[in-house]
C-alpha positions in Angstrom: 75.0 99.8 105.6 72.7 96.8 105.4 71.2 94.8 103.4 72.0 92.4 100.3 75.4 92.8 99.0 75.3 93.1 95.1 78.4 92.2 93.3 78.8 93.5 89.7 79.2 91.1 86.5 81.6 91.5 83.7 78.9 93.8 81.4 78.1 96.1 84.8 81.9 96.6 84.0 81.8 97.4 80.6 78.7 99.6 81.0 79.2 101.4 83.8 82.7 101.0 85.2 84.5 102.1 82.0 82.1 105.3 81.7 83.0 106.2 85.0 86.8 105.5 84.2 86.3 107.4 80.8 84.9 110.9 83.0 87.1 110.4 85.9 90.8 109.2 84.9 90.7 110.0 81.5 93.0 113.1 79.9 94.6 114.0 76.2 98.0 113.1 77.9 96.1 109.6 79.3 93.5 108.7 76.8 92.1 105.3 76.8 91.5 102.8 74.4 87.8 101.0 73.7 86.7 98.1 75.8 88.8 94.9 74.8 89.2 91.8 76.8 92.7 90.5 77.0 91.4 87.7 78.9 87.8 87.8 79.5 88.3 84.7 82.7 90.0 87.1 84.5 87.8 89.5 84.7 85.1 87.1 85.7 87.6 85.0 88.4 88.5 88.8 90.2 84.4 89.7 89.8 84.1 86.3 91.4 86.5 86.9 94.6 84.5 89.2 96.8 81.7 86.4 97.0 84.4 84.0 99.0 83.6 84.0 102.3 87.3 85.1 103.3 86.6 88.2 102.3 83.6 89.5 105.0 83.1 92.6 104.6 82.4 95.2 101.9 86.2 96.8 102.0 87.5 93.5 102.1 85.4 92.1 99.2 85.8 95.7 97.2 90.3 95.7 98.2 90.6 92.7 96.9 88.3 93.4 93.8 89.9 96.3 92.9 93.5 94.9 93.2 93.0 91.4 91.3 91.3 93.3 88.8 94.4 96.0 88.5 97.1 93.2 88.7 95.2 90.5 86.7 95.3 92.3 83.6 92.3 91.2 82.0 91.7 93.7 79.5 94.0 95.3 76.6 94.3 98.6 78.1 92.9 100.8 81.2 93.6 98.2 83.8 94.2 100.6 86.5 91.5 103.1 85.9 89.3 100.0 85.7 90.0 98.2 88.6 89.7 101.2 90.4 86.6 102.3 89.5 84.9 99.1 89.1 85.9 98.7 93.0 84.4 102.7 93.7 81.1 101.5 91.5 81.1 98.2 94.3 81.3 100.5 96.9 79.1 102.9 95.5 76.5 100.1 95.1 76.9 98.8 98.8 76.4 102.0 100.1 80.2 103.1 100.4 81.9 106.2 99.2 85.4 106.3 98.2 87.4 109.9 99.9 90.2 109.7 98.5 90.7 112.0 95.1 91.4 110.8 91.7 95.3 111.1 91.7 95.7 109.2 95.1 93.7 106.4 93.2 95.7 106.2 90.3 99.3 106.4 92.2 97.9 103.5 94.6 97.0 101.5 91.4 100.2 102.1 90.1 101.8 100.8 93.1 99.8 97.8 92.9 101.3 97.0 89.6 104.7 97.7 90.2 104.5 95.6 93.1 105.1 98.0 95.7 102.0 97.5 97.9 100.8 94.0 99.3 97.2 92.9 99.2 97.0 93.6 103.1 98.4 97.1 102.5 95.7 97.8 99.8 93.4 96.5 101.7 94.3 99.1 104.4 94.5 101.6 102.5 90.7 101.2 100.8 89.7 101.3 104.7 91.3 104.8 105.6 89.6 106.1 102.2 86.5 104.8 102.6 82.9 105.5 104.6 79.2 105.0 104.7 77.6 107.0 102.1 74.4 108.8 103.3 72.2 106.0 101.0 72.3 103.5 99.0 70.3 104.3 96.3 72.7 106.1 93.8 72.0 107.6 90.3 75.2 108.8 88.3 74.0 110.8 85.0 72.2 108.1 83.1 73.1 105.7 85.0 71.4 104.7 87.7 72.9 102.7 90.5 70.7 100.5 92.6 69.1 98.5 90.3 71.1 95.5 90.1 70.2 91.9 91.2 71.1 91.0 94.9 72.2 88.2 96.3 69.9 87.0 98.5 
Protein backbone atom coordinates (compact mmCIF):
# COMPACT_ATOMS: atom_id res chain seq x y z
CA UNK A 1 0.00 0.00 0.00
CA UNK A 2 1.08 3.53 -0.62
CA UNK A 3 1.54 6.35 0.78
CA UNK A 4 3.38 8.00 3.92
CA UNK A 5 4.70 5.53 6.31
CA UNK A 6 3.65 6.54 9.93
CA UNK A 7 5.69 5.17 12.70
CA UNK A 8 4.22 5.03 16.26
CA UNK A 9 5.82 7.02 19.33
CA UNK A 10 6.29 5.73 22.83
CA UNK A 11 2.52 7.11 24.13
CA UNK A 12 0.84 5.47 20.61
CA UNK A 13 2.32 2.42 22.65
CA UNK A 14 0.98 3.02 25.85
CA UNK A 15 -2.41 3.96 24.44
CA UNK A 16 -3.03 1.78 21.94
CA UNK A 17 -0.59 -1.06 21.84
CA UNK A 18 -1.05 -2.18 25.42
CA UNK A 19 -5.07 -2.11 24.97
CA UNK A 20 -4.69 -4.21 22.11
CA UNK A 21 -2.15 -6.56 24.11
CA UNK A 22 -4.65 -6.35 27.18
CA UNK A 23 -7.80 -7.91 24.65
CA UNK A 24 -5.69 -10.10 22.69
CA UNK A 25 -2.82 -11.91 24.82
CA UNK A 26 -4.18 -11.40 28.06
CA UNK A 27 -5.72 -14.47 30.31
CA UNK A 28 -6.30 -15.27 34.34
CA UNK A 29 -3.33 -17.83 33.84
CA UNK A 30 -1.29 -14.64 31.89
CA UNK A 31 -2.43 -11.46 33.33
CA UNK A 32 -0.47 -8.43 32.89
CA UNK A 33 0.77 -5.92 34.91
CA UNK A 34 0.08 -1.84 34.39
CA UNK A 35 2.27 0.17 31.97
CA UNK A 36 5.79 0.74 33.62
CA UNK A 37 8.91 1.57 31.82
CA UNK A 38 11.95 -0.38 32.78
CA UNK A 39 13.84 1.71 30.56
CA UNK A 40 11.90 4.35 28.81
CA UNK A 41 15.30 4.79 25.90
CA UNK A 42 14.59 1.65 24.81
CA UNK A 43 11.51 1.91 23.87
CA UNK A 44 12.13 5.07 22.06
CA UNK A 45 15.76 3.63 20.33
CA UNK A 46 13.48 0.24 18.89
CA UNK A 47 10.42 3.01 17.96
CA UNK A 48 13.29 4.77 16.27
CA UNK A 49 14.76 1.65 14.14
CA UNK A 50 12.20 1.31 11.39
CA UNK A 51 12.97 4.99 10.21
CA UNK A 52 16.71 3.79 9.23
CA UNK A 53 17.00 3.49 5.89
CA UNK A 54 18.31 -0.24 6.11
CA UNK A 55 15.19 -1.27 6.83
CA UNK A 56 13.03 -0.42 3.39
CA UNK A 57 10.12 -1.79 3.55
CA UNK A 58 7.13 -1.99 5.87
CA UNK A 59 7.92 -5.88 7.05
CA UNK A 60 11.35 -4.98 7.42
CA UNK A 61 10.76 -1.77 9.44
CA UNK A 62 7.63 -3.60 11.49
CA UNK A 63 10.34 -7.35 12.06
CA UNK A 64 12.73 -5.41 13.36
CA UNK A 65 10.27 -3.23 15.52
CA UNK A 66 8.64 -5.92 16.92
CA UNK A 67 11.88 -7.94 17.83
CA UNK A 68 14.08 -4.98 19.37
CA UNK A 69 11.08 -4.12 21.20
CA UNK A 70 10.60 -7.99 22.56
CA UNK A 71 14.35 -8.52 23.20
CA UNK A 72 15.14 -4.94 24.50
CA UNK A 73 13.16 -5.23 27.45
CA UNK A 74 12.11 -1.82 27.96
CA UNK A 75 9.24 -2.19 30.08
CA UNK A 76 8.64 -4.04 33.59
CA UNK A 77 6.46 -6.56 32.34
CA UNK A 78 4.49 -7.60 28.98
CA UNK A 79 7.42 -7.42 26.74
CA UNK A 80 6.35 -9.98 24.38
CA UNK A 81 2.73 -9.19 24.06
CA UNK A 82 3.96 -5.65 23.53
CA UNK A 83 6.34 -5.97 21.00
CA UNK A 84 4.12 -7.97 19.23
CA UNK A 85 1.32 -5.92 19.05
CA UNK A 86 2.96 -2.69 18.86
CA UNK A 87 4.53 -4.35 15.46
CA UNK A 88 0.56 -5.62 14.39
CA UNK A 89 -0.67 -1.88 15.30
CA UNK A 90 2.58 -0.67 12.70
CA UNK A 91 1.28 -2.89 10.30
CA UNK A 92 -2.21 -2.16 10.94
CA UNK A 93 -1.37 1.52 10.36
CA UNK A 94 0.63 0.96 7.01
CA UNK A 95 -2.05 -0.88 5.65
CA UNK A 96 -0.80 -4.48 6.59
CA UNK A 97 -2.62 -7.26 8.35
CA UNK A 98 -0.94 -9.76 10.44
CA UNK A 99 -2.45 -13.88 9.54
CA UNK A 100 -1.01 -15.45 11.83
CA UNK A 101 -3.25 -16.31 15.18
CA UNK A 102 -2.47 -15.20 18.59
CA UNK A 103 -0.67 -18.34 19.95
CA UNK A 104 1.82 -18.48 16.79
CA UNK A 105 2.65 -14.79 17.95
CA UNK A 106 3.36 -15.44 21.31
CA UNK A 107 5.43 -18.81 20.75
CA UNK A 108 7.56 -16.69 17.98
CA UNK A 109 8.00 -13.97 20.72
CA UNK A 110 9.07 -16.41 23.00
CA UNK A 111 11.61 -17.68 20.72
CA UNK A 112 12.87 -14.39 20.22
CA UNK A 113 13.80 -14.16 23.83
CA UNK A 114 15.19 -17.34 24.31
CA UNK A 115 17.30 -16.74 21.50
CA UNK A 116 16.13 -19.32 19.27
CA UNK A 117 15.30 -17.25 16.23
CA UNK A 118 17.71 -14.71 14.42
CA UNK A 119 16.64 -11.20 13.37
CA UNK A 120 16.68 -12.54 9.61
CA UNK A 121 14.48 -15.51 10.71
CA UNK A 122 11.95 -13.11 12.31
CA UNK A 123 12.05 -11.17 9.74
CA UNK A 124 10.97 -14.05 7.48
CA UNK A 125 8.69 -15.16 9.40
CA UNK A 126 6.57 -11.58 9.70
CA UNK A 127 6.73 -11.91 5.77
CA UNK A 128 4.91 -15.43 5.48
CA UNK A 129 2.28 -13.93 8.12
CA UNK A 130 1.75 -10.93 6.66
CA UNK A 131 -0.48 -9.08 3.59
CA UNK A 132 -2.03 -6.05 2.26
CA UNK A 133 -5.10 -5.26 4.21
CA UNK A 134 -8.12 -4.19 2.04
CA UNK A 135 -7.47 -0.26 3.51
CA UNK A 136 -5.70 1.68 5.34
CA UNK A 137 -8.06 3.51 7.20
CA UNK A 138 -8.67 1.31 10.43
CA UNK A 139 -10.87 1.88 13.51
CA UNK A 140 -10.45 -0.67 16.46
CA UNK A 141 -13.36 -0.05 19.23
CA UNK A 142 -12.54 3.42 20.31
CA UNK A 143 -9.72 3.67 18.83
CA UNK A 144 -9.30 4.82 15.76
CA UNK A 145 -6.37 4.07 13.55
CA UNK A 146 -5.39 6.40 10.80
CA UNK A 147 -5.02 9.42 12.46
CA UNK A 148 -1.53 9.69 13.29
CA UNK A 149 1.10 12.21 11.92
CA UNK A 150 3.02 11.01 8.77
CA UNK A 151 6.14 11.43 7.76
CA UNK A 152 6.26 13.29 4.87
Amino acid sequence: MSGPIVFLTPEHVEEIAVELAQELFVSKKYPMATFKYLNRDRLEAALALPKQPYYDSIIKQAAILGYAIIEGHPLQDGNKRIGMTTMLVFLLVNGYVMTAPNGALLKTALRVVRKKISKEDFERWVAEHTRPAKRRYVRLGRLVIGSFRTRE
